[in-house]
C-alpha positions in Angstrom: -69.4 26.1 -17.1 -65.9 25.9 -17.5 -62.9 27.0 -14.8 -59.1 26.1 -14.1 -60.3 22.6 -12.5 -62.4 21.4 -15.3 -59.9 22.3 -17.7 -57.2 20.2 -15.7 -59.4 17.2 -15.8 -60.5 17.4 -18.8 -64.1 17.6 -18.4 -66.7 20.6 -20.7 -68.5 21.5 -17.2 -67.6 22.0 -13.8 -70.2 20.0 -12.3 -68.8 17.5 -10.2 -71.3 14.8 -9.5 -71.4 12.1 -6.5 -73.7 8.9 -6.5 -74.4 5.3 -5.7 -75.1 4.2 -9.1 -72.8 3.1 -11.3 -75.3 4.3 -14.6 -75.7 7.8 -13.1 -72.0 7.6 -13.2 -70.8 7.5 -16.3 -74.0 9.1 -17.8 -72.8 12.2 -15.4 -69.3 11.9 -17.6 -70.5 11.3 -20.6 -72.5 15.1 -20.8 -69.7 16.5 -19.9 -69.4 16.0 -15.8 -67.3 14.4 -13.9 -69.3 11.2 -12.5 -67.9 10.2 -9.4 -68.9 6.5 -7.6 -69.9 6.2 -4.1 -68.3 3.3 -2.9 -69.1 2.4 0.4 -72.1 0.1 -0.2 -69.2 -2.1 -2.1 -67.8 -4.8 1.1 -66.8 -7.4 -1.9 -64.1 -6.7 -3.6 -65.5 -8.1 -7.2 -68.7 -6.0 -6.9 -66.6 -2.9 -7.2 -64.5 -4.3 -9.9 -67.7 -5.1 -12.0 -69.1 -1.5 -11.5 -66.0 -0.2 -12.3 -65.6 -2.4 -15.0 -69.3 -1.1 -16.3 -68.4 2.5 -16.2 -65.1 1.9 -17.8 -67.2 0.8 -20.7 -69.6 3.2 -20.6 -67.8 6.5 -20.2 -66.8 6.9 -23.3 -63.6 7.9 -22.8 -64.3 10.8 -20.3 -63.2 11.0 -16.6 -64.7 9.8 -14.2 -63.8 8.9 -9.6 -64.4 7.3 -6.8 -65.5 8.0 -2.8 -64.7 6.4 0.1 -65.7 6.8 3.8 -62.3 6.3 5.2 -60.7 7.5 8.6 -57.9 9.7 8.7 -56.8 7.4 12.0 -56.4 3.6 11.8 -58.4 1.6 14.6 -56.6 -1.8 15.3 -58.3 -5.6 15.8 -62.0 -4.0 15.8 -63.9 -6.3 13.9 -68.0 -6.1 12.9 -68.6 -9.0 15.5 -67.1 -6.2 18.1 -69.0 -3.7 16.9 -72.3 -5.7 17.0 -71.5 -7.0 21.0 -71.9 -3.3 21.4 -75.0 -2.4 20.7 -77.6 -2.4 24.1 -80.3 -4.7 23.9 -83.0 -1.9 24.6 -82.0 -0.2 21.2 -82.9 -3.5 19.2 -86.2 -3.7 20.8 -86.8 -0.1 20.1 -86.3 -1.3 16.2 -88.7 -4.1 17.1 -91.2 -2.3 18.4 -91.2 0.2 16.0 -91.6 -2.2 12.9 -94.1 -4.1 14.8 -96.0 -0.8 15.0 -96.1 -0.4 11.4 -96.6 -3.9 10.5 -93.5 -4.0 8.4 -93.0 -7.9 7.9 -89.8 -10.0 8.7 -87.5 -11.1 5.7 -87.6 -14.3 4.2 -85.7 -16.9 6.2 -81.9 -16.9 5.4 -82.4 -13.6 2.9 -79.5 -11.6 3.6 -80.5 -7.9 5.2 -79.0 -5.9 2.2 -76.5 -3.3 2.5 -74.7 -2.8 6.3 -72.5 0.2 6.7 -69.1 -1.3 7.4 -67.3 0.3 4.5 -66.2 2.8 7.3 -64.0 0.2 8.4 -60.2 0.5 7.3 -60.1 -2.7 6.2 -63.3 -2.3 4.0 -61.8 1.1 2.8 -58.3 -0.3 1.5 -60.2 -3.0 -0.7 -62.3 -0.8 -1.8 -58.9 1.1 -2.7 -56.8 -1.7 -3.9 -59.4 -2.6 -6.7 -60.1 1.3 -7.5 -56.6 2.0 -7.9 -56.4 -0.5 -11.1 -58.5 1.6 -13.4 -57.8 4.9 -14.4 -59.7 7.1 -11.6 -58.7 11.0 -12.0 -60.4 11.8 -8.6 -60.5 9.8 -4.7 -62.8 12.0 -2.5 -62.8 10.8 0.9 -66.2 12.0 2.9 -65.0 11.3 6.3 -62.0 14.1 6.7 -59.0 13.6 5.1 -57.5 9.8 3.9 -54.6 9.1 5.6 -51.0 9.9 4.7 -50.2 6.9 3.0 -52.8 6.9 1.1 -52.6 10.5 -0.5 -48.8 9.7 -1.6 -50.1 6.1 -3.1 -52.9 8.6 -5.1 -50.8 11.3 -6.0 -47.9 8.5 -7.4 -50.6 7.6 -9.3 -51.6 11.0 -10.5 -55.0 10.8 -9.5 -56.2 14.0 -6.9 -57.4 13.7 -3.8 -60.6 15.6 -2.4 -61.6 15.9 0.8 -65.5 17.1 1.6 -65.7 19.6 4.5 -68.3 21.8 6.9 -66.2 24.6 8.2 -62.9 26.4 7.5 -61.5 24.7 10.0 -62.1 21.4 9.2 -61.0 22.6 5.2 -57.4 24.4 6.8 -57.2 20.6 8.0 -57.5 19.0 5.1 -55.0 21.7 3.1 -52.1 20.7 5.7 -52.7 17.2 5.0 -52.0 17.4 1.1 -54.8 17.4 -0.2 -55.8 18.9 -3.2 -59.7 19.7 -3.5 -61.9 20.8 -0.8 -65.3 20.1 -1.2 -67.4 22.7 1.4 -70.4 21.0 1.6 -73.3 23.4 3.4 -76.0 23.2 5.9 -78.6 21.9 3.0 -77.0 19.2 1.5 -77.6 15.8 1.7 -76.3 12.8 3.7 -74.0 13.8 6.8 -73.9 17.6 6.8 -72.6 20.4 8.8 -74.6 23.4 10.9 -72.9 26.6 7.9 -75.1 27.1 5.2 -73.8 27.1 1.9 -73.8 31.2 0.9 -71.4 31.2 4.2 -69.3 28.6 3.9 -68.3 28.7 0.3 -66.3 31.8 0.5 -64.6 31.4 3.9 -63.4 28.1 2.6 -62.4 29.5 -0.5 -60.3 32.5 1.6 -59.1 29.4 4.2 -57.0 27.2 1.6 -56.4 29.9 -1.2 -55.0 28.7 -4.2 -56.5 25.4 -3.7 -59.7 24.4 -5.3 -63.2 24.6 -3.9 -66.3 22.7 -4.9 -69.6 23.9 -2.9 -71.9 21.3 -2.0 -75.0 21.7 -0.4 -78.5 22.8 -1.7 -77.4 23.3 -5.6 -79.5 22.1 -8.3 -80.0 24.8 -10.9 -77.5 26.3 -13.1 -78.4 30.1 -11.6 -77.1 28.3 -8.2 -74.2 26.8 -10.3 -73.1 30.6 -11.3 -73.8 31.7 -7.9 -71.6 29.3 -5.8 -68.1 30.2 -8.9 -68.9 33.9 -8.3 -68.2 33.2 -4.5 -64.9 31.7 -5.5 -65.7 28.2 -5.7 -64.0 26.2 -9.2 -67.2 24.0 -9.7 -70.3 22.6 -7.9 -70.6 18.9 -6.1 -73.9 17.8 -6.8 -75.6 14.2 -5.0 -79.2 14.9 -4.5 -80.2 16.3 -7.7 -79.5 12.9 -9.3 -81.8 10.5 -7.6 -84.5 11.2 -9.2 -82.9 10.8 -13.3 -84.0 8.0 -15.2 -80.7 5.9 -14.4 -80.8 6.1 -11.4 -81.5 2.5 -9.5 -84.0 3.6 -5.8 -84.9 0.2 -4.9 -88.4 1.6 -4.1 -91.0 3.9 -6.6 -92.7 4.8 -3.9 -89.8 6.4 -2.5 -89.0 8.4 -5.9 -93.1 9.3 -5.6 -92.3 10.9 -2.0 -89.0 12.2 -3.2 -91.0 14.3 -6.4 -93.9 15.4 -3.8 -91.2 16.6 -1.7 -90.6 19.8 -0.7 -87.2 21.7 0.5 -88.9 21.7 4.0 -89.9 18.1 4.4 -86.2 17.0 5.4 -84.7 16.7 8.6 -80.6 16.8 9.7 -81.2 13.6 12.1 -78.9 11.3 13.3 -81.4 8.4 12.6 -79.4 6.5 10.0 -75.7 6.4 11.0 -75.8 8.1 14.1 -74.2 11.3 12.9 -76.5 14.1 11.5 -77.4 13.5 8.0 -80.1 15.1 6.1 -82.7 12.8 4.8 -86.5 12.8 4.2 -88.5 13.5 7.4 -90.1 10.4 8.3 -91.9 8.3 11.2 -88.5 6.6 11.3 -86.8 9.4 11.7 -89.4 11.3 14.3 -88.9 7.9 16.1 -85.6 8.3 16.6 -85.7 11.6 17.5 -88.5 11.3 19.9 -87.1 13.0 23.3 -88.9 10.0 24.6 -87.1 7.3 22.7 -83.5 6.2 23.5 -81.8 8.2 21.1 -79.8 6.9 18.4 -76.4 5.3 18.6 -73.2 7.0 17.7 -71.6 6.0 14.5 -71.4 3.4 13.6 -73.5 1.4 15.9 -76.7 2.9 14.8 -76.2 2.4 11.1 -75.6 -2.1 12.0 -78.8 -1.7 14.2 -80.9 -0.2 11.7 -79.3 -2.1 8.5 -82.1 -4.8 8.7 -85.2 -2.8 9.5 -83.9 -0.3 6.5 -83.6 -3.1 4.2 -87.1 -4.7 5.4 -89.2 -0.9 5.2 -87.2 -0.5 1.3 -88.3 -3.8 0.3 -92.4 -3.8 1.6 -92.2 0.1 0.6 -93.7 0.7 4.1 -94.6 4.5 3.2 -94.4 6.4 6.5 -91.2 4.8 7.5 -89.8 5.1 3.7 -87.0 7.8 3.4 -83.4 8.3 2.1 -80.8 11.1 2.5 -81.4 13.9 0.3 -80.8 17.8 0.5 -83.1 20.6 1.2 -82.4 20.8 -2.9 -85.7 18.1 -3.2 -87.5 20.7 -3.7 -86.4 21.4 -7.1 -86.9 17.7 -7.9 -90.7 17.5 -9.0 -89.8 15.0 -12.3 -88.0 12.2 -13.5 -85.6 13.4 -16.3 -82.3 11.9 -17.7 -78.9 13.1 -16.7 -78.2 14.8 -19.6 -81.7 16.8 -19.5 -80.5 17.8 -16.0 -77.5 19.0 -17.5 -79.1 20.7 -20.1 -81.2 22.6 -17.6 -78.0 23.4 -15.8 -76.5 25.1 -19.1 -79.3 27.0 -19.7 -80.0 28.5 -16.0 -75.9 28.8 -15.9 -75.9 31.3 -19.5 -79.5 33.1 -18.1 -77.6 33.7 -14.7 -74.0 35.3 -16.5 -75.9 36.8 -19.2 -78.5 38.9 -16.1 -75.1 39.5 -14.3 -73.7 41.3 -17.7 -76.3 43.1 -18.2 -76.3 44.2 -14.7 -72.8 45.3 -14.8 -73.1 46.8 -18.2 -71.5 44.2 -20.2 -72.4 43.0 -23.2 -72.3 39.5 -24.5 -68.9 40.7 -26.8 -67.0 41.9 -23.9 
């Protein structure tokens, strides 16, 4: 699974994959992907350097990157306590209410809430940089539009490429006049904070929209048929997030969420704006029916809703509160009915990848020799 992209970074497949866990990572690398870190969970500087530090170790010599929720335009003096003060009172009884309803139980005094999404926050996103840009990163991928200027010369000084994850041509034509140099068209049935263009559309206009650059499709892939499918639409390799959850390294804090995530099916998830307050596909839930209850008060823009919710999402993780227990996946869950390891996902991907070129051959007349 080889094309012009892998080849320039180095990597045996072009299977590009994203994920909060450092172990997925590097074991993504290490069969021959290229394993790229989610980083904004990291607010501390150090816990980013110790992950990084980890995969260093543990890559064994293969590439490997990093992305960042960073906006393309800098917001001034806003700090979390301003954020917070913004948030109506009505919405933080409607989390109250709702946990009450499900009995979920408070925290233990004085235990922190977990994760809170402020690594949108420029400030958050330059650390996060700073540290990153001390190890020997190939790839920055930036999943909220395109980094900002100074930030694509400091990357491409460093020779490390910059890719930019998108939902429509337009949005991909954007990211080409802003210098980047991977666009990542991530469909309709991915995971996380999505578009309305399914993937079998959207791959090739973005391909035709910033030809020559390169094209990863994201968005409902998890088999190596689909992985031969999205490079005969033009794309130069697959991004891949979902599909890993559910691998051995993989760290969910809960296993009754990796129970709901194998009974799954590609119909029982939802594009709601529940979590962050834009749409991102994630498991259907109560929580999420909640919150997108005509009734209810509707969810907060971004990123209000995601500090509202940080608590009561730490809280229904922790006491595995089942009807309220989700996370963002892709329609792609489906497919995901077993815990395997990375690299017997990756074997699987080889094997439906040859199947799919060899039927296509065959097809066309072709035989393995020519």
């Amino acid at each position: 699974m080889q094309t012009e992209l892998s080849k320039k970074l180095g990597v045996e497949h072009a299977v590009f994959g994203f994920t909060p866990f450092p172990a997925v990572a590097a074991a993504i690398s290490r069969a021959g992907g290229f394993g790229v870190l989610g980083a904004v969970r990291y607010t501390a500087p150090d816990d980013l350097k110790r992950d990084l530090d980890w995969i260093q170790a543990h890559v064994d010599g293969k590439p490997y990157g990093l992305d960042v929720v960073m906006p393309a335009k800098k917001v001034e003096g806003v700090t979390e306590a301003d954020v917070e003060a913004m948030i109506p009172e009505g919405h933080r009884q409607f989390v109250k209410d709702t946990l009450a309803k499900y009995g979920v139980p408070e925290l233990a005094e004085g235990e922190a809430s977990g994760w809170r999404i402020t690594g949108w926050m420029e400030q958050v996103a330059r650390t996060q940089l700073d540290v990153a840009f001390d190890y020997p990163i190939r790839l920055l991928a930036n999943a909220l539009g395109s980094p900002p200027a100074d930030v694509i010369d400091r990357a491409h000084e460093q020779d490390v490429l910059i890719a930019a994850l998108a939902g429509s041509a337009r949005h991909a034509r954007k990211h080409a006049d802003a210098g980047i140099d991977i666009v990542v068209a991530q469909g309709y049935e991915a995971g996380g904070h999505t578009g309305e263009i399914a993937s079998m559309v959207l791959t090739p206009e973005v391909v035709d929209a910033v030809d020559p650059l390169p094209v990863l499709a994201a968005g409902g892939i998890g088999s190596g048929q689909q992985v031969a499918a999205a490079l005969a639409l033009g794309a130069q390799g697959v991004w891949l997030g979902s599909l890993w959850l559910t691998t051995t390294e993989a760290e969910l804090p809960s296993p009754r969420l990796i129970e709901k995530l194998l009974a799954a099916g590609s119909g029982d998830t939802v594009r709601s704006r529940a979590l962050t307050g834009k749409p991102a596909r994630q498991l259907r839930t109560e929580w999420t029916d909640a919150w997108d209850d005509p009734d209810g008060p509707g969810a907060l823009p971004m990123p209000l809703q995601g500090l509202l919710c940080a608590e009561a999402v730490s809280r229904i993780q922790k006491y595995e509160v089942e009807p309220l227990l989700g996370t963002p996946v892709g329609q792609i869950v489906g497919r995901m009915t077993s815990e395997r390891s990375v690299q017997a996902v990756f074997d699987d991907l080889t094997r439906g990848f040859e199947k799919a070129v060899d039927r296509i051959n065959r097809i066309a007349g072709r035989s393995d020799g020519q």
